[in-house]
C-alpha positions in Angstrom: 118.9 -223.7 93.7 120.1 -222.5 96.9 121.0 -218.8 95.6 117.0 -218.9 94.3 116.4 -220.2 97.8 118.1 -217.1 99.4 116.7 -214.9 97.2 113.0 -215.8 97.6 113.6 -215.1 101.3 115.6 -212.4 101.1 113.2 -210.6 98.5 109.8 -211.8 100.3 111.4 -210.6 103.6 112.1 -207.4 102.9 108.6 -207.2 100.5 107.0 -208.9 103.8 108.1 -205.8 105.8 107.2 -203.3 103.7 103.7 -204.6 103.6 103.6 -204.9 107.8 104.7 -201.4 108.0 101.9 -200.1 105.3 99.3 -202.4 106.3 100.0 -203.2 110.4 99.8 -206.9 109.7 101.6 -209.8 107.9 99.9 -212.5 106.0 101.7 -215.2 104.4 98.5 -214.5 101.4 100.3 -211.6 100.2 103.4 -214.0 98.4 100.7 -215.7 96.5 99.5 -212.1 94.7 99.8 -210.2 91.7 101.9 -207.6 93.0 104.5 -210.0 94.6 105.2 -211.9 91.1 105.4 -208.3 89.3 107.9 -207.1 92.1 109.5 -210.5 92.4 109.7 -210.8 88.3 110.8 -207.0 87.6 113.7 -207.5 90.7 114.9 -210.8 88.2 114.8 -209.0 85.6 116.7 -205.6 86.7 118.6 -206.5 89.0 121.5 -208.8 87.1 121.5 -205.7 84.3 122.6 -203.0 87.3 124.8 -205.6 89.2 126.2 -206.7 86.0 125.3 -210.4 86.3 124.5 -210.9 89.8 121.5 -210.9 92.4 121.7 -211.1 95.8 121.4 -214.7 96.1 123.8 -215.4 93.2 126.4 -212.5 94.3 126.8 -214.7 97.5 127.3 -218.0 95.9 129.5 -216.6 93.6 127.4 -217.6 90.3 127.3 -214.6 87.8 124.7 -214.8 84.9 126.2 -214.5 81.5 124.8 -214.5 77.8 125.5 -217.6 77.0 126.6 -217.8 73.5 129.6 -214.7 73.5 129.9 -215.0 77.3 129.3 -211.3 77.6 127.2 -208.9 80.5 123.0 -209.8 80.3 121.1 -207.0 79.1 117.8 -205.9 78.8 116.3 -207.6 76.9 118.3 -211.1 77.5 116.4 -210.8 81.3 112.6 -210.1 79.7 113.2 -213.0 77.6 114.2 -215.1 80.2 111.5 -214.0 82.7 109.3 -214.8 79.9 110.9 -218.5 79.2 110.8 -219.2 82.7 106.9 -218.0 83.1 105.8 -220.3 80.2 107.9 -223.1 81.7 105.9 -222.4 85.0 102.6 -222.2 83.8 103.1 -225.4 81.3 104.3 -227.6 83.7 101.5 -226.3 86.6 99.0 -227.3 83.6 100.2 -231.2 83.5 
């Protein structure tokens, strides 16, 4: 919880000033947009596949993500899945 922690504010920092310099002004709106998810979902999913296992967040707590069932690197298609799984998670538990 507290690498995800780190990483929202790590990500949403650096997102945050990258809209401030494009657009002159920061909103706290922006985080709740389609373009933050996508950015925020494709840096879940990429990420751990180039820094074989690790995001920022996780690289500092020492927590590595590993398949689970031959404890072997996460690849591709192991992080879609998983974005996926936790999206439908999300949005069913939002709905109750």
């Amino acid at each position: 919880m507290v690498a995800n922690l780190m990483d929202f504010l790590i990500i949403s920092s650096i997102i945050g000033f990258v809209f401030y310099m494009i657009n002159g002004n920061y909103l706290i709106e922006w985080t709740e947009g389609l373009t933050f998810r996508f950015l925020y979902t494709l840096y879940f999913t990429v990420i751990p596949i180039w820094w074989g296992g690790y995001i920022i967040g996780k690289r500092i707590c020492k927590i590595k993500i590993k398949r689970y069932k031959d404890d072997q690197n996460v690849t591709i298609i192991n992080m879609v899945l998983s974005s996926v799984h936790l999206y439908v998670l999300k949005r069913g538990a939002s709905r109750l």
